[in-house]
C-alpha positions in Angstrom: 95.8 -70.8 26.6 94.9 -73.2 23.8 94.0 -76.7 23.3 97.4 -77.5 23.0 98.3 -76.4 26.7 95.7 -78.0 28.7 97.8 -79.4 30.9 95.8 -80.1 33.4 92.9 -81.7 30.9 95.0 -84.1 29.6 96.1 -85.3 33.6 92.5 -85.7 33.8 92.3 -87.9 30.7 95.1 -89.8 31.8 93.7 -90.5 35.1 90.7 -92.0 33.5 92.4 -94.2 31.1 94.8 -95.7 33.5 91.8 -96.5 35.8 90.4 -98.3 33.0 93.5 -100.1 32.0 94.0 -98.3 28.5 97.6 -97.9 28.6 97.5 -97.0 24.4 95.2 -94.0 25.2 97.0 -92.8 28.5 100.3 -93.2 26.5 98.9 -91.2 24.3 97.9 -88.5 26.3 100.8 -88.5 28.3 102.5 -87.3 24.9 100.0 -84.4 24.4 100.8 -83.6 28.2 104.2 -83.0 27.6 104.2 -80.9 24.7 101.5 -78.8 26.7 104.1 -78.5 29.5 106.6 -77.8 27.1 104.3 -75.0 26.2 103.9 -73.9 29.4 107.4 -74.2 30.7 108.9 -71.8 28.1 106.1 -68.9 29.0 106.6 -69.1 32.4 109.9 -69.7 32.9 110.7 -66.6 34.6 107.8 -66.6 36.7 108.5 -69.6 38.8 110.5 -71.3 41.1 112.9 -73.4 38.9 112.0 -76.1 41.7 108.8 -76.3 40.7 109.5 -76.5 37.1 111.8 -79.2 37.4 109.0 -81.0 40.2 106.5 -81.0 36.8 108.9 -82.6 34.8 110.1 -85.1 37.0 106.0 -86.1 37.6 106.0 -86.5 33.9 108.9 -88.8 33.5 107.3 -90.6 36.5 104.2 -91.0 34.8 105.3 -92.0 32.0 107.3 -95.2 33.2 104.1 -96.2 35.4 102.1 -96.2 32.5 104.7 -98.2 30.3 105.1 -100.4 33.3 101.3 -100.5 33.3 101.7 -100.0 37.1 98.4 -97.8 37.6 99.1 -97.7 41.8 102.2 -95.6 41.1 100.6 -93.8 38.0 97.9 -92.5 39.9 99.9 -91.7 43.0 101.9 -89.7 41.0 99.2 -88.1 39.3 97.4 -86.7 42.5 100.8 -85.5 43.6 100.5 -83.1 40.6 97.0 -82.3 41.2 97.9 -80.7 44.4 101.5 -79.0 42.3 99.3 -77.4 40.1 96.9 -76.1 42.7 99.3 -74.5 44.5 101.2 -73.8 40.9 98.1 -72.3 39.3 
């Protein structure tokens, strides 16, 4: 891993900017977030449940309209949900 595929650091920092109401930052690192995933996706491909893959991505399209909606209920709902994916995931 690299700083590039942190995907779970960059959650993190998007859970702390939408609880804070700074939708530029959390837009922001909802961007880095999916190129980490896109990172991530394409080396384990093979070694996952397509399910799961497909889950991830659907969290991240989620996520992103809450935060451009700057609805931070359903971003962080959404957000928890793939806390406990990648638990289970990692």
């Amino acid at each position: 891993m690299n700083d590039d595929d942190q995907l779970e650091k960059f959650m993190q920092n998007i859970e702390s900017h939408v609880k804070e109401n700074h939708w530029d930052e959390a837009q922001r690192e909802h961007a880095n977030a999916k190129t980490a995933w896109n990172i991530i996706s394409k080396r384990i491909q093979y070694s996952v449940e397509r399910e799961t893959m497909y889950e991830i991505s659907g969290l991240l399209s989620r996520i992103e309209g809450s935060i451009k909606g700057q609805d931070k209920n359903s971003a962080l709902v959404e957000i928890y949900y793939f806390y406990e994916l990648w638990a289970n995931f990692s």
